[in-house]
Structure formats: structure tokens, C-alpha cells
PDBQT receptor file of N, H, CA, C and O in Angstrom, charges set to zero:
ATOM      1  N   UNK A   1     -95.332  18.442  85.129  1.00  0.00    +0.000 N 
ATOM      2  CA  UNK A   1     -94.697  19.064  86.268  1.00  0.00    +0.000 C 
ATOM      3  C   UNK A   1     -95.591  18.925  87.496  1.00  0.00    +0.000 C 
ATOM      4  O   UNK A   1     -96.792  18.676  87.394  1.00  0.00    +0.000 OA
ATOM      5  N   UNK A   2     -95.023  19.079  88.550  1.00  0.00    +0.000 N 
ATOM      6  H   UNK A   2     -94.047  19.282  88.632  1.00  0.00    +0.000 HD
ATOM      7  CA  UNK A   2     -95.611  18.879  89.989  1.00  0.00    +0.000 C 
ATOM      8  C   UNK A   2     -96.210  20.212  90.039  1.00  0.00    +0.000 C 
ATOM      9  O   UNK A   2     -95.737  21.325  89.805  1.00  0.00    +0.000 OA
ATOM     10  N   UNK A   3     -97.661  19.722  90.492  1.00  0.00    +0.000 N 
ATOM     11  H   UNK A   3     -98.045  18.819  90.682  1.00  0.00    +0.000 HD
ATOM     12  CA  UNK A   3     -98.761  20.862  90.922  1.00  0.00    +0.000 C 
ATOM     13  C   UNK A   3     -99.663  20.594  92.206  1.00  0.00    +0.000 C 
ATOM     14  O   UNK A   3    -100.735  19.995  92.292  1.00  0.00    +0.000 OA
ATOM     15  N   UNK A   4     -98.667  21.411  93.458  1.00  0.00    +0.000 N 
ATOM     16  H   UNK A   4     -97.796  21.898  93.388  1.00  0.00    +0.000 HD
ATOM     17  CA  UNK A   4     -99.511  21.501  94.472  1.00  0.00    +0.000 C 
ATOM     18  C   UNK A   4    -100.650  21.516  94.881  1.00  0.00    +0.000 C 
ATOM     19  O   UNK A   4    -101.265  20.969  95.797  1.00  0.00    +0.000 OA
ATOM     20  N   UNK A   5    -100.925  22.393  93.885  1.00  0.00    +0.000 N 
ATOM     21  H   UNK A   5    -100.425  22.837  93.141  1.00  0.00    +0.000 HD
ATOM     22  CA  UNK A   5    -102.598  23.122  94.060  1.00  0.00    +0.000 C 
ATOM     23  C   UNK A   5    -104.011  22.396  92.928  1.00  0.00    +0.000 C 
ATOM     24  O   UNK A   5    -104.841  22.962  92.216  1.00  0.00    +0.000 OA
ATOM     25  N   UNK A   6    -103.808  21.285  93.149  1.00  0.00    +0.000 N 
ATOM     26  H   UNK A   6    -103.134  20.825  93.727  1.00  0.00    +0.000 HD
ATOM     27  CA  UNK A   6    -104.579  20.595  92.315  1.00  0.00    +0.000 C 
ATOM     28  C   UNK A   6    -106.243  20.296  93.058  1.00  0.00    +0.000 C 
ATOM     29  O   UNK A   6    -107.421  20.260  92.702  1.00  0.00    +0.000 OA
ATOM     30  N   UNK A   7    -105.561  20.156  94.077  1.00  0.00    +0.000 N 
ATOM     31  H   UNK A   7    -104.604  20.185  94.367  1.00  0.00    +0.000 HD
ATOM     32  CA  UNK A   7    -106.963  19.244  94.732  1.00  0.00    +0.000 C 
ATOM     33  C   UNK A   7    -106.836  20.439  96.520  1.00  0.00    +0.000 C 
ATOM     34  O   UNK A   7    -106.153  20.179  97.510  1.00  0.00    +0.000 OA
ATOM     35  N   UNK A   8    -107.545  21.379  96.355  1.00  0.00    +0.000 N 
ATOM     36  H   UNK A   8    -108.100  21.590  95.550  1.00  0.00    +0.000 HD
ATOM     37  CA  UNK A   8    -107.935  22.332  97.957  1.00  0.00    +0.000 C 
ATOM     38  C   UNK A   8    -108.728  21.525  98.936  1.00  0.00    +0.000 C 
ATOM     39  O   UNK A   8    -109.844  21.015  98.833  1.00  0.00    +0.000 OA
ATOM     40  N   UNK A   9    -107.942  21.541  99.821  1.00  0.00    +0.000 N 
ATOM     41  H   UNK A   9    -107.035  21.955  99.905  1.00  0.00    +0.000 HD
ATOM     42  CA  UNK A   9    -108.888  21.069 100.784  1.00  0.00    +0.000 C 
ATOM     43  C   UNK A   9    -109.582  22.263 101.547  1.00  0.00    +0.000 C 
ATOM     44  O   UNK A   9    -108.736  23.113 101.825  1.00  0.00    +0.000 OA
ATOM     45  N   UNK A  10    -110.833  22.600 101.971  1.00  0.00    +0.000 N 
ATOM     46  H   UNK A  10    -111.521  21.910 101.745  1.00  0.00    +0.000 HD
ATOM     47  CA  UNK A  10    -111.796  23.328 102.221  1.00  0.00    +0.000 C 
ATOM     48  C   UNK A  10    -112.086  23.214 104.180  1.00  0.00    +0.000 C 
ATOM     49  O   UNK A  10    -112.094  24.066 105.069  1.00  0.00    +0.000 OA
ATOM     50  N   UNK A  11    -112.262  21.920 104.163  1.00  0.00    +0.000 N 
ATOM     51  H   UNK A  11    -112.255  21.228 103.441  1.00  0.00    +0.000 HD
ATOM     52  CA  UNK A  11    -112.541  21.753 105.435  1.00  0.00    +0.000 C 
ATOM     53  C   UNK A  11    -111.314  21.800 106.345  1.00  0.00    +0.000 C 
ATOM     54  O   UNK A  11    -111.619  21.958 107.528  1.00  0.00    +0.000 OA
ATOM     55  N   UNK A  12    -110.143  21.714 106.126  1.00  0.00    +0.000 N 
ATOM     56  H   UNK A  12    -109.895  21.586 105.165  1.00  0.00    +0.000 HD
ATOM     57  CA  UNK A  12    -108.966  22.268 106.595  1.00  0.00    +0.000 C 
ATOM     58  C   UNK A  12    -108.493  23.200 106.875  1.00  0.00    +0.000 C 
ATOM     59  O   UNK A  12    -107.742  23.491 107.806  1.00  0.00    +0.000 OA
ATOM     60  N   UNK A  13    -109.152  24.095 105.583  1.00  0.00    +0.000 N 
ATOM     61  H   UNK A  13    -109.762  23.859 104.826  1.00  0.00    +0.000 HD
ATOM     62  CA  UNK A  13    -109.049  25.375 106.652  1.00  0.00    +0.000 C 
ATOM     63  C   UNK A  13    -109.753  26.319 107.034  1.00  0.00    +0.000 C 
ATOM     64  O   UNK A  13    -109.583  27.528 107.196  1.00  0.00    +0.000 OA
ATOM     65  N   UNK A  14    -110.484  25.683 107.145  1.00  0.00    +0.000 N 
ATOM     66  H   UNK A  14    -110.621  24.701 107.013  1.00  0.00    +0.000 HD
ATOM     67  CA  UNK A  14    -111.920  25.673 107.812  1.00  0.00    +0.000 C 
ATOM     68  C   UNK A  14    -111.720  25.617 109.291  1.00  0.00    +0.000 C 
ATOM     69  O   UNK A  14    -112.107  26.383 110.174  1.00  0.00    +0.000 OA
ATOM     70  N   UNK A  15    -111.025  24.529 109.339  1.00  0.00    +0.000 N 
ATOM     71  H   UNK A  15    -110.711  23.907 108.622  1.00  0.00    +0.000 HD
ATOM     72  CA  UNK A  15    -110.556  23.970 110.637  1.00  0.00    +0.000 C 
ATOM     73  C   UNK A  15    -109.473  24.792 111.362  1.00  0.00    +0.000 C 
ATOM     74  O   UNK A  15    -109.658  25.302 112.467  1.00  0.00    +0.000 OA
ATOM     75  N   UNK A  16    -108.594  24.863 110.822  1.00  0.00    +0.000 N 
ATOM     76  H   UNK A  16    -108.443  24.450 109.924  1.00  0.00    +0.000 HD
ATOM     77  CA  UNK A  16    -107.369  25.736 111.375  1.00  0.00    +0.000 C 
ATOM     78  C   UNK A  16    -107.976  26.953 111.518  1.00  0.00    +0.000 C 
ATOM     79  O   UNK A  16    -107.836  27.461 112.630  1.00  0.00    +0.000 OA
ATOM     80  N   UNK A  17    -108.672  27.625 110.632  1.00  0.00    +0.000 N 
ATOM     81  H   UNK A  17    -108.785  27.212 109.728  1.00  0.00    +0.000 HD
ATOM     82  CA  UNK A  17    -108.798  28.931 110.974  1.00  0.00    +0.000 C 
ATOM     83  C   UNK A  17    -109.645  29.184 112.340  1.00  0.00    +0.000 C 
ATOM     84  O   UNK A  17    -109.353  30.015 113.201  1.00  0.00    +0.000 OA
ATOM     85  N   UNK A  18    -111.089  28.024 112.367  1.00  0.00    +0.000 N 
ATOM     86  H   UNK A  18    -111.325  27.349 111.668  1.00  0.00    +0.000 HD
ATOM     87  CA  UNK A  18    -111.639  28.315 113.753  1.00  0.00    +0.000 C 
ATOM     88  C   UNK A  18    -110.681  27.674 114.844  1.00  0.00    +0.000 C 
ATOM     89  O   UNK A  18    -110.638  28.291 115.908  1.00  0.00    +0.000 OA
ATOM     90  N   UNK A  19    -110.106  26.824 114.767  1.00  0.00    +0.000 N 
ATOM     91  H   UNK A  19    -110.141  26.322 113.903  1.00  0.00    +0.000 HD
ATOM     92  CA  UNK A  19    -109.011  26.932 116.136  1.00  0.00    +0.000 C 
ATOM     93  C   UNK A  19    -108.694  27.857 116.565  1.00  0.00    +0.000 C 
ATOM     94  O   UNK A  19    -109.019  28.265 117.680  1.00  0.00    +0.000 OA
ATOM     95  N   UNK A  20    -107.507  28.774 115.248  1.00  0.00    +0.000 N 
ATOM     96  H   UNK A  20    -107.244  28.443 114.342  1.00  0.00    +0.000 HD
ATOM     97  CA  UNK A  20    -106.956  29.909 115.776  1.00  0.00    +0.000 C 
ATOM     98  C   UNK A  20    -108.166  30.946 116.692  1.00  0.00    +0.000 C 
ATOM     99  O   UNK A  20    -107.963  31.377 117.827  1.00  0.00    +0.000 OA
ATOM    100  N   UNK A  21    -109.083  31.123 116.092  1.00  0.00    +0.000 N 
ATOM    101  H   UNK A  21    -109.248  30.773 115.170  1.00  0.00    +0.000 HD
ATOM    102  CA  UNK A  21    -109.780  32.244 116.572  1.00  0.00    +0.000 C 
ATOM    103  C   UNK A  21    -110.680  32.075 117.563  1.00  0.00    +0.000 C 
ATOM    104  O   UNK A  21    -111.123  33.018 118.219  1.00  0.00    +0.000 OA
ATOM    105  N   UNK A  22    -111.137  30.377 117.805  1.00  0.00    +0.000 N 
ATOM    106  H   UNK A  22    -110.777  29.611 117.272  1.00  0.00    +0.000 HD
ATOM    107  CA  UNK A  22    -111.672  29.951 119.073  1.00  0.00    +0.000 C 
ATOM    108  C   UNK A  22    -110.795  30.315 120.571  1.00  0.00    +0.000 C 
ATOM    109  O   UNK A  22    -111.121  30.737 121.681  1.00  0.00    +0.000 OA
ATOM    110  N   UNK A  23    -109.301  29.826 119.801  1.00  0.00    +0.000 N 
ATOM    111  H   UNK A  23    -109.036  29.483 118.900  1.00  0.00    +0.000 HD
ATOM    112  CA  UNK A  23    -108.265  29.638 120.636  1.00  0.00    +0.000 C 
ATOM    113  C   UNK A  23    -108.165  32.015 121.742  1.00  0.00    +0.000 C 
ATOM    114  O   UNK A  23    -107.837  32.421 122.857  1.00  0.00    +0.000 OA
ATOM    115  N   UNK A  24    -108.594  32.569 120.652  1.00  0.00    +0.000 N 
ATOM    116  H   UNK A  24    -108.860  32.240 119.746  1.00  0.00    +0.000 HD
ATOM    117  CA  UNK A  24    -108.370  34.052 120.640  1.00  0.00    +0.000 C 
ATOM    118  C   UNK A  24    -109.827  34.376 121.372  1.00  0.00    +0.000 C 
ATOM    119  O   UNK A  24    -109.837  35.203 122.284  1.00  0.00    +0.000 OA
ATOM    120  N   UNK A  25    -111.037  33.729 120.974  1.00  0.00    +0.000 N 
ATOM    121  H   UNK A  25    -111.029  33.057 120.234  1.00  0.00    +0.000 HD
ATOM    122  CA  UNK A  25    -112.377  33.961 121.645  1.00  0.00    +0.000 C 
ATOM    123  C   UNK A  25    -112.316  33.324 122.826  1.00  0.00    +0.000 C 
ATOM    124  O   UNK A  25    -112.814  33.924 123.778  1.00  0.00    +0.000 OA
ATOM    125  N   UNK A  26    -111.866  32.331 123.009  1.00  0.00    +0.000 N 
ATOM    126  H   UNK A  26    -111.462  31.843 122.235  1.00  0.00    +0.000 HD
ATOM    127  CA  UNK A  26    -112.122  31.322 124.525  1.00  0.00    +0.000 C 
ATOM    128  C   UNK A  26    -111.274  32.324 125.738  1.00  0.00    +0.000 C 
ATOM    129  O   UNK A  26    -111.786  32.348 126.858  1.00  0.00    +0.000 OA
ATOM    130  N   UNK A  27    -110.151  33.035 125.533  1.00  0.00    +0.000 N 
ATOM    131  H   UNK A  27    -109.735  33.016 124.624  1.00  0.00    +0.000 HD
ATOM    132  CA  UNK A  27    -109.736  34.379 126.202  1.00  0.00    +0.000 C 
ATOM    133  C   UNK A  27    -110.771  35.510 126.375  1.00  0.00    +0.000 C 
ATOM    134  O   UNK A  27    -110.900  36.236 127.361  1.00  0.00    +0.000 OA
ATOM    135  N   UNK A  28    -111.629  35.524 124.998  1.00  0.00    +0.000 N 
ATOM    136  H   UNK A  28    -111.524  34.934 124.197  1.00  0.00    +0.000 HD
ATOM    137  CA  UNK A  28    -112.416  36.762 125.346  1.00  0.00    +0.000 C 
ATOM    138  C   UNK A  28    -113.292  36.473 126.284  1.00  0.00    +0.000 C 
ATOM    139  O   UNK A  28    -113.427  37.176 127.286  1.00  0.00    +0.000 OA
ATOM    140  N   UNK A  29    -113.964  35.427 126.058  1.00  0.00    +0.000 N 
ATOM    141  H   UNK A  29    -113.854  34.856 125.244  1.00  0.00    +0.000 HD
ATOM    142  CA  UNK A  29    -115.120  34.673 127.033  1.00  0.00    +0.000 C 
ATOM    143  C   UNK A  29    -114.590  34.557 128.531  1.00  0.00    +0.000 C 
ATOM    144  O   UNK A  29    -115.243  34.903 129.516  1.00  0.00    +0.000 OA
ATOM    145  N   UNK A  30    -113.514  34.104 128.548  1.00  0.00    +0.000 N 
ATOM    146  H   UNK A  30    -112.984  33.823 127.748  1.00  0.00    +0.000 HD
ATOM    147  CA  UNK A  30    -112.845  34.475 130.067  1.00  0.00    +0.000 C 
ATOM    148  C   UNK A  30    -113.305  35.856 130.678  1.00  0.00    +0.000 C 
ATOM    149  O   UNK A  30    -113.785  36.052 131.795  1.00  0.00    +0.000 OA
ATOM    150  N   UNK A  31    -112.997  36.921 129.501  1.00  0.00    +0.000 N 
ATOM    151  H   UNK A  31    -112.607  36.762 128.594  1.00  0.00    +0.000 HD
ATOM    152  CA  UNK A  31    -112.765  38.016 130.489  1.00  0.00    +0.000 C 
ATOM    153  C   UNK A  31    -114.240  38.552 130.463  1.00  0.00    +0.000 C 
ATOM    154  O   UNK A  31    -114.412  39.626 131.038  1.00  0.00    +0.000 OA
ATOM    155  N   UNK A  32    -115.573  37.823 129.748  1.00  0.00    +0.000 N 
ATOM    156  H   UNK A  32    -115.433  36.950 129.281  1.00  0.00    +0.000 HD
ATOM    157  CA  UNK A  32    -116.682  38.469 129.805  1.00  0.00    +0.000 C 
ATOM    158  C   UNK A  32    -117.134  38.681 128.764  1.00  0.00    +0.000 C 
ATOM    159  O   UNK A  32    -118.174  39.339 128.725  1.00  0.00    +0.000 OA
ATOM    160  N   UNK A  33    -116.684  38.330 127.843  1.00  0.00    +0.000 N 
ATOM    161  H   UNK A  33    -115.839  37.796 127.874  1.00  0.00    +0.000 HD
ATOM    162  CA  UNK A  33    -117.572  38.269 126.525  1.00  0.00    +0.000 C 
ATOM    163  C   UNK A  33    -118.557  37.642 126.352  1.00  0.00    +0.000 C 
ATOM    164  O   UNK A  33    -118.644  36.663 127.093  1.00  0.00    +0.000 OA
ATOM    165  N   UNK A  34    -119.549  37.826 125.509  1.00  0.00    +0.000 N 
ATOM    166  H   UNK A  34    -119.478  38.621 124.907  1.00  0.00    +0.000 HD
ATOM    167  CA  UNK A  34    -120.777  36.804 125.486  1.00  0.00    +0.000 C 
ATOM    168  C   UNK A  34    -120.324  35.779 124.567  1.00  0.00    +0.000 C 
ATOM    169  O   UNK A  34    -119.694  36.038 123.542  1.00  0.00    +0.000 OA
ATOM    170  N   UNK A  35    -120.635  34.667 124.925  1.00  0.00    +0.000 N 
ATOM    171  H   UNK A  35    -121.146  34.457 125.758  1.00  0.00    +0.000 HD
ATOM    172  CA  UNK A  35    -119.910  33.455 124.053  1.00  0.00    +0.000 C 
ATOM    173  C   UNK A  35    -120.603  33.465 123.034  1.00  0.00    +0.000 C 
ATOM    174  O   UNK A  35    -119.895  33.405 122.029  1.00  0.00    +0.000 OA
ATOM    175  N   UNK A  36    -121.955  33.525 122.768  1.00  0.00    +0.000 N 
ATOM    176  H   UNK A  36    -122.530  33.574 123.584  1.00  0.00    +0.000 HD
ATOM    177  CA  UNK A  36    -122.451  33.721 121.580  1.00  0.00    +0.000 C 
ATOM    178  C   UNK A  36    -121.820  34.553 120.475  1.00  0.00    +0.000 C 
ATOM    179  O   UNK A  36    -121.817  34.065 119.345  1.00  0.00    +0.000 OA
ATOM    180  N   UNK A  37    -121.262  35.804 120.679  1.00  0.00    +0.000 N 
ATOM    181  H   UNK A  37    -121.265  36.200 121.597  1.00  0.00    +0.000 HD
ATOM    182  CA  UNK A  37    -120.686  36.419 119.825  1.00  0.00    +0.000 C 
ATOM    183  C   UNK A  37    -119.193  35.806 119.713  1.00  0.00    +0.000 C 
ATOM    184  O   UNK A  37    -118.737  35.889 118.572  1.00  0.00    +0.000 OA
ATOM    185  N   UNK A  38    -118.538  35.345 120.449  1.00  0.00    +0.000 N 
ATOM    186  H   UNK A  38    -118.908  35.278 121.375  1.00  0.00    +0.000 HD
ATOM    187  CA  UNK A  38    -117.688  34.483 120.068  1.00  0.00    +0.000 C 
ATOM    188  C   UNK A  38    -117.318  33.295 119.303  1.00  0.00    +0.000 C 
ATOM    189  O   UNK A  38    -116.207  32.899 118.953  1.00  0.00    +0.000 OA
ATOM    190  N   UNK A  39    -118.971  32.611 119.039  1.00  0.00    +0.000 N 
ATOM    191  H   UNK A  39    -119.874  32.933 119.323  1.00  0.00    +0.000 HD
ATOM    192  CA  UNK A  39    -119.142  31.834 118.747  1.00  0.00    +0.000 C 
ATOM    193  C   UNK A  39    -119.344  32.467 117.030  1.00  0.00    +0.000 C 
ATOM    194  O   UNK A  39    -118.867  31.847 116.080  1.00  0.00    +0.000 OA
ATOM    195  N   UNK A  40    -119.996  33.564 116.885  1.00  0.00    +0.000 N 
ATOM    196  H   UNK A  40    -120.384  34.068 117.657  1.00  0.00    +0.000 HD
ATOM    197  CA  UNK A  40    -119.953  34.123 115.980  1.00  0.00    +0.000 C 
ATOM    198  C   UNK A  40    -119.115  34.543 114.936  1.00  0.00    +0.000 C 
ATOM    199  O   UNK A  40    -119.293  34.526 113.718  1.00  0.00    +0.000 OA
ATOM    200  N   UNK A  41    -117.872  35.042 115.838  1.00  0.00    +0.000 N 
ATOM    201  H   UNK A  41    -117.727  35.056 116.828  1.00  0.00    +0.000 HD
ATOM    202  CA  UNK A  41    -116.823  35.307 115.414  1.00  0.00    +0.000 C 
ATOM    203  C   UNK A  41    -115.845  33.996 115.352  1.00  0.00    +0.000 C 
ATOM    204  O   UNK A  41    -114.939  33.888 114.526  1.00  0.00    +0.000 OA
ATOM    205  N   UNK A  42    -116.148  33.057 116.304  1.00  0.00    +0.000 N 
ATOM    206  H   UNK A  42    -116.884  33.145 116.975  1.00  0.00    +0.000 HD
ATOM    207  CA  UNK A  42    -115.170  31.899 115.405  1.00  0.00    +0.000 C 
ATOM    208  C   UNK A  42    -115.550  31.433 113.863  1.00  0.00    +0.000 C 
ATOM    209  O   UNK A  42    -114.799  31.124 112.938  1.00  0.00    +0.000 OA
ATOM    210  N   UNK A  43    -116.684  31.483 113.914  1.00  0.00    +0.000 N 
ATOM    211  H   UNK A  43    -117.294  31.735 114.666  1.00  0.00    +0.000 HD
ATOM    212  CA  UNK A  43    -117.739  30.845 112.618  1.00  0.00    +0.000 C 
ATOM    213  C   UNK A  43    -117.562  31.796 111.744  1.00  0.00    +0.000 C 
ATOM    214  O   UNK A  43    -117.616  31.287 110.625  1.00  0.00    +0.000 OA
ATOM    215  N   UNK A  44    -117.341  33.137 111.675  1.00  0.00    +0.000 N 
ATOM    216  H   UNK A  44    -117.297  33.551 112.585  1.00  0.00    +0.000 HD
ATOM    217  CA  UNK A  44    -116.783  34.002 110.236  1.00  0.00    +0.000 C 
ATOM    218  C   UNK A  44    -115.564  33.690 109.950  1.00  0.00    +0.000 C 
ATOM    219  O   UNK A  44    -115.270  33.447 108.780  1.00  0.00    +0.000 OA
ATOM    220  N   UNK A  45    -114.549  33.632 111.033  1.00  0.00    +0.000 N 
ATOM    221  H   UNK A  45    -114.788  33.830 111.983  1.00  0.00    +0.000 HD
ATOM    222  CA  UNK A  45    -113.137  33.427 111.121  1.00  0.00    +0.000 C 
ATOM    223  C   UNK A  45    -113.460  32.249 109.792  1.00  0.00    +0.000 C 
ATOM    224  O   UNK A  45    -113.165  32.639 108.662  1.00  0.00    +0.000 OA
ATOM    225  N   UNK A  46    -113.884  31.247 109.896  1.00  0.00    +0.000 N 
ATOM    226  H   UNK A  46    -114.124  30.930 110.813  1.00  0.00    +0.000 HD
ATOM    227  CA  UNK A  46    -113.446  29.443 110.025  1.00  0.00    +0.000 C 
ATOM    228  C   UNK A  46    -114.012  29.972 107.994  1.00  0.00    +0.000 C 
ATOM    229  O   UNK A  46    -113.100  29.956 107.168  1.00  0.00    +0.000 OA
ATOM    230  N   UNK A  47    -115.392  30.347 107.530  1.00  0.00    +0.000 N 
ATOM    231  H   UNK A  47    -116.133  30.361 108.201  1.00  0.00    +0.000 HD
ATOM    232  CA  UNK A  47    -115.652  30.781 106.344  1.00  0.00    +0.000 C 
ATOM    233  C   UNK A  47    -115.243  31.735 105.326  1.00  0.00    +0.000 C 
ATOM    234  O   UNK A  47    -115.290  31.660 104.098  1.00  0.00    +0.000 OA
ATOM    235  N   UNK A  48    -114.812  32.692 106.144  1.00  0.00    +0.000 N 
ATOM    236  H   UNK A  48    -114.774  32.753 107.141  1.00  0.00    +0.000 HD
ATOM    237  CA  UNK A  48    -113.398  33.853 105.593  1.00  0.00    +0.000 C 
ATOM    238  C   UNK A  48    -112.427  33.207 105.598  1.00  0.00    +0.000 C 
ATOM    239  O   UNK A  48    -111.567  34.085 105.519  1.00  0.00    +0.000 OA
ATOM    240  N   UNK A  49    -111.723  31.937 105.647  1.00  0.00    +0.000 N 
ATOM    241  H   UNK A  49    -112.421  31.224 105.711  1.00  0.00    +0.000 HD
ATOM    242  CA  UNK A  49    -111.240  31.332 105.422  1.00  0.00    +0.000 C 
ATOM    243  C   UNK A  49    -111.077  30.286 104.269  1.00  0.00    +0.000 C 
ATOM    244  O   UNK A  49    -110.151  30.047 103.493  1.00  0.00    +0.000 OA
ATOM    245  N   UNK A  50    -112.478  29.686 104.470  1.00  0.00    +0.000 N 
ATOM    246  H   UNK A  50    -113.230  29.880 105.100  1.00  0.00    +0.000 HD
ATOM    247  CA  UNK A  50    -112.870  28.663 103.299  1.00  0.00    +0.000 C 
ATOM    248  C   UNK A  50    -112.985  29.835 101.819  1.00  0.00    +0.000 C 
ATOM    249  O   UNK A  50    -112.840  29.385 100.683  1.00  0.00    +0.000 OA
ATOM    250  N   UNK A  51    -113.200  31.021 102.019  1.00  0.00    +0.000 N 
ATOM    251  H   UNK A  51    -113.317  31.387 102.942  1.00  0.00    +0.000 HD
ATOM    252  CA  UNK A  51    -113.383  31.697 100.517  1.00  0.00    +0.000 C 
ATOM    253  C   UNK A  51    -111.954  32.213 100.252  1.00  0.00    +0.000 C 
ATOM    254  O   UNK A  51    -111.328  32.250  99.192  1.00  0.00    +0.000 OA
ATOM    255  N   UNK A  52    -111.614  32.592 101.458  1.00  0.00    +0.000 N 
ATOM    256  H   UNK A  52    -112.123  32.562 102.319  1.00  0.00    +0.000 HD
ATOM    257  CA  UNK A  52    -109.899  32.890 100.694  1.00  0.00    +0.000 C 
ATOM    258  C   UNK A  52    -109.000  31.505 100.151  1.00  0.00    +0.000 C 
ATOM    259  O   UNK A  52    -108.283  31.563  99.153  1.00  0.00    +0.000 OA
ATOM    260  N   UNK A  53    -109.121  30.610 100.749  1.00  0.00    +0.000 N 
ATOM    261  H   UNK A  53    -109.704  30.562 101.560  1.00  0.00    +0.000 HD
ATOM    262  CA  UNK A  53    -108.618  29.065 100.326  1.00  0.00    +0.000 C 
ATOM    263  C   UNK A  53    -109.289  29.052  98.785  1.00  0.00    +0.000 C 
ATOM    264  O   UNK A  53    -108.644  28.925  97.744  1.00  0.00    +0.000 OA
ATOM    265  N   UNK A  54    -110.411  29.177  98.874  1.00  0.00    +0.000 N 
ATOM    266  H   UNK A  54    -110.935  29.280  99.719  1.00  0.00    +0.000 HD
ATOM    267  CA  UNK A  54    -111.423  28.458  97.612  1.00  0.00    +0.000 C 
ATOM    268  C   UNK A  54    -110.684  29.994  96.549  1.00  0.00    +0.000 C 
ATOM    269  O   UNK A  54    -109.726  29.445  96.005  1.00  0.00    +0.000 OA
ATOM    270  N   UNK A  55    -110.683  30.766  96.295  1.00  0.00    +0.000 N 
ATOM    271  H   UNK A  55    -111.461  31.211  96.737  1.00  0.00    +0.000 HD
ATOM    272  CA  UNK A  55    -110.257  31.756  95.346  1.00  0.00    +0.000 C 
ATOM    273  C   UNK A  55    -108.754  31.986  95.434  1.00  0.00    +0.000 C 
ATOM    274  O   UNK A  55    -108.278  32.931  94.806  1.00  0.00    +0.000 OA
ATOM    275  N   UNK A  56    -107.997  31.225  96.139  1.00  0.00    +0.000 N 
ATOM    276  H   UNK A  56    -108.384  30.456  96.649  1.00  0.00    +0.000 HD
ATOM    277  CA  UNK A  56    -106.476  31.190  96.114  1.00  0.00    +0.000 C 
ATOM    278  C   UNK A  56    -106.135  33.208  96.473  1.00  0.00    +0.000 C 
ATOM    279  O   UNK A  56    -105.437  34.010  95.853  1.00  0.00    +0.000 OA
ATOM    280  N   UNK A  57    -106.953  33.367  97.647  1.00  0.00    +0.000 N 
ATOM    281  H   UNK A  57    -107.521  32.716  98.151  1.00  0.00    +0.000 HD
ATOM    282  CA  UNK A  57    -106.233  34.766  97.896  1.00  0.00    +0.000 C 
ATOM    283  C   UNK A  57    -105.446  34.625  99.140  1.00  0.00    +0.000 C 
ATOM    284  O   UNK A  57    -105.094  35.730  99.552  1.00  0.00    +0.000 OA
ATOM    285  N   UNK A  58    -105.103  33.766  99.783  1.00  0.00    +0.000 N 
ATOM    286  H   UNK A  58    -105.389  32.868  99.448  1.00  0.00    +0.000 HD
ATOM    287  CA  UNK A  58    -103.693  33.606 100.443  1.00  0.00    +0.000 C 
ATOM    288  C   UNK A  58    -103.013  32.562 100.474  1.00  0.00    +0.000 C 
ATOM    289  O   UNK A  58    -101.913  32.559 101.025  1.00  0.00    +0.000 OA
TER     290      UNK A  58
């Protein structure tokens, strides 16, 4: 039978996830955020990602 979930890709969503949240920080940085912590917070975003992918919790 056909099995989607054979082969995870990691760096994908890896990827998507820091978009989204770059895309959500690059607003904060507009209004005065320190980009460093933005930068921070894209980079948990992008790995809280890779462990929910890697343990199939979403």
C-alpha cells in the first residue's frame, strides 16, 4: 500500500516554518524590535518545527 510518510523531509520544514515567522519578525523589526531577538525567534520557530516534523506531532 501507498505510504506517504516514508521518507520526512527535515529541511523543509525547517524552511517553511522560518519564512512564516521571519515573514511575522521582519514586521516586528519594523516597528522596533531588536533584530537579534527576531532572529532568535525565527531560529526556534524553523527547529520547533524540525522536532514536530521528526516525531510526527503535526
Amino acid at each position: 500500500m501507498y505510504n506517504g510518510n516514508t521518507r520526512k523531509d527535515y529541511l523543509q520544514a525547517g524552511l517553511v516554518a522560518g519564512l512564516g515567522a521571519g515573514v511575522a519578525t521582519s514586521f516586528a523589526v519594523a516597528q522596533g524590535q531588536n533584530p537579534l531577538l527576531a532572529l532568535a525567534i525565527t531560529l526556534m520557530a524553523a527547529i520547533f518545527a524540525m522536532v514536530c516534523h521528526k516525531y510526527d506531532i503535526v
